[in-house]
N, C-alpha and C positions, 0 to 999 in steps of 0.2 A: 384835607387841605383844599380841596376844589371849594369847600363850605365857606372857607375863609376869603377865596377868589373874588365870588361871589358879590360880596358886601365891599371889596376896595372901593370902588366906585362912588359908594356912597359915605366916603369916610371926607370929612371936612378938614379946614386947616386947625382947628382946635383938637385933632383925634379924635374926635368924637364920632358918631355916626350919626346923618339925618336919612331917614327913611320911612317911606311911606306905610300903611301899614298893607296895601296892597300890594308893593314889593315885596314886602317882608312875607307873606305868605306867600306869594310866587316861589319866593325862591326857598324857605322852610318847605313847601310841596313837595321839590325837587328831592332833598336830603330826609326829607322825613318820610318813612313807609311806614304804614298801617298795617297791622296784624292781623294777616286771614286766618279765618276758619271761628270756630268759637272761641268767646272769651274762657278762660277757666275761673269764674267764682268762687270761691272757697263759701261753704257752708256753715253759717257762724252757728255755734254750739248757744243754746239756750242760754239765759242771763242765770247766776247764780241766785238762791235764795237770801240771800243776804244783798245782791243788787237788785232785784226785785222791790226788796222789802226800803231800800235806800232810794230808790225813783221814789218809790209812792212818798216816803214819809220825809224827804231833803228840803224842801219848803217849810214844812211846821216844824224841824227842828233849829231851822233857821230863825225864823220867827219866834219860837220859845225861849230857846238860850243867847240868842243873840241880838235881839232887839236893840242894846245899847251899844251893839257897835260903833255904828254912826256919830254916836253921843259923845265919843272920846276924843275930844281936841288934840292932846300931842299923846305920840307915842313913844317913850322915851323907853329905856331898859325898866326903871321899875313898872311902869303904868301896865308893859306886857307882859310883864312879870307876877304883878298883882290880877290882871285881866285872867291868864290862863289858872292862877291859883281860885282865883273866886269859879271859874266857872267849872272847876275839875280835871282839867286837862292835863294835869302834871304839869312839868318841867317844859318851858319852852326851848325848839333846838336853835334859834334864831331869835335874838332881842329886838326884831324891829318890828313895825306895824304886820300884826297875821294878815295872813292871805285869809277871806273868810272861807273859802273853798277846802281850804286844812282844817278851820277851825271847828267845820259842817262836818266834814269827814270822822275827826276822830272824835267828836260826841258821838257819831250814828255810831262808830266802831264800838265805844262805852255801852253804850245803850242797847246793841245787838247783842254783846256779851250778857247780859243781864236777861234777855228773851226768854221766854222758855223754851223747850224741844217743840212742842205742841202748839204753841205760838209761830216758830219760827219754821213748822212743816207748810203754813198758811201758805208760805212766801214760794213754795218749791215750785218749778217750772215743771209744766203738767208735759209730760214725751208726745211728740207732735209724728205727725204721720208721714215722715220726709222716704222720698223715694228709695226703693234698693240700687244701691251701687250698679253703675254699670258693669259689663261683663269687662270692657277693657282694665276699669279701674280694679276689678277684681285679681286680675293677672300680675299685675302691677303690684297689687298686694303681698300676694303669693311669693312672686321676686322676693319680693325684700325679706318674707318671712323664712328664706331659705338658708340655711346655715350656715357663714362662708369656711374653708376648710383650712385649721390652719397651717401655717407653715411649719416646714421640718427646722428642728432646732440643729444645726451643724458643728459638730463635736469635730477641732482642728486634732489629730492625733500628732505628737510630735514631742520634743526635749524643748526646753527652756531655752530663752532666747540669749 
């Protein structure tokens, strides 16, 4: 509540607030603390072979099967209807102008199914040389891996209520 104090002052007769924006960190300063010590990063896991393979190749499939997008003045139910039947896409789940970002997507999806094995080992993320776990995080692990014990089931002995 002291946060809300704060800013009365500069509340006008419309409720609104005018403030400067050097106030406004002045006193965000005040209420706001910074996180000592290290940040914790999470370590992103390698891109799948199949996102891989979708960076490189989401422009030229864009440009191959979609070129006439642009070209399609209105978008009515049948035109996206007709749109997704011409270009293979099945069924559309929404009759209105596609997203082309959907319509990128599940070509690459069509066309990744169709890959070969041998084709699509090309795409795999090569194991990178990331550091060992610290000792702390290890402990940490350990924790968790530990079994927890479970409870005793309680059997009421007695006659019928």
């Amino acid at each position: 509540m002291e946060a809300l104090e704060a800013f009365k002052s500069f509340k006008n007769a419309a409720g609104t607030y005018d403030i400067d924006e050097a106030s406004l960190k002045e006193i965000l300063s005040k209420f706001v603390t910074k996180s000592k010590g290290k940040s914790k990063e999470k370590t992103k896991r390698p891109p799948s072979a199949y996102m891989n393979w979708l960076n490189k190749n989401r422009q030229s499939i864009q440009e191959k099967y979609f070129e006439d997008y642009d070209g399609v003045e209105t978008w009515d139910e049948d035109t996206v209807a007709q749109y997704y039947k011409d270009k293979g896409l099945g069924e559309p789940k929404k009759l209105k102008k596609p997203n082309m970002c959907i319509l990128v997507s599940v070509k690459a999806g069509q066309l990744w199914k169709e890959l070969s094995d041998d084709e699509k080992e090309k795409y795999k993320s090569k194991p990178s040389a990331e550091p060992e776990p610290k000792e702390e995080d290890k402990e940490v692990k350990k924790a968790k891996d530990v079994p927890k014990k479970k409870a005793k089931k309680v059997v009421k002995k007695g006659g019928k209520k």
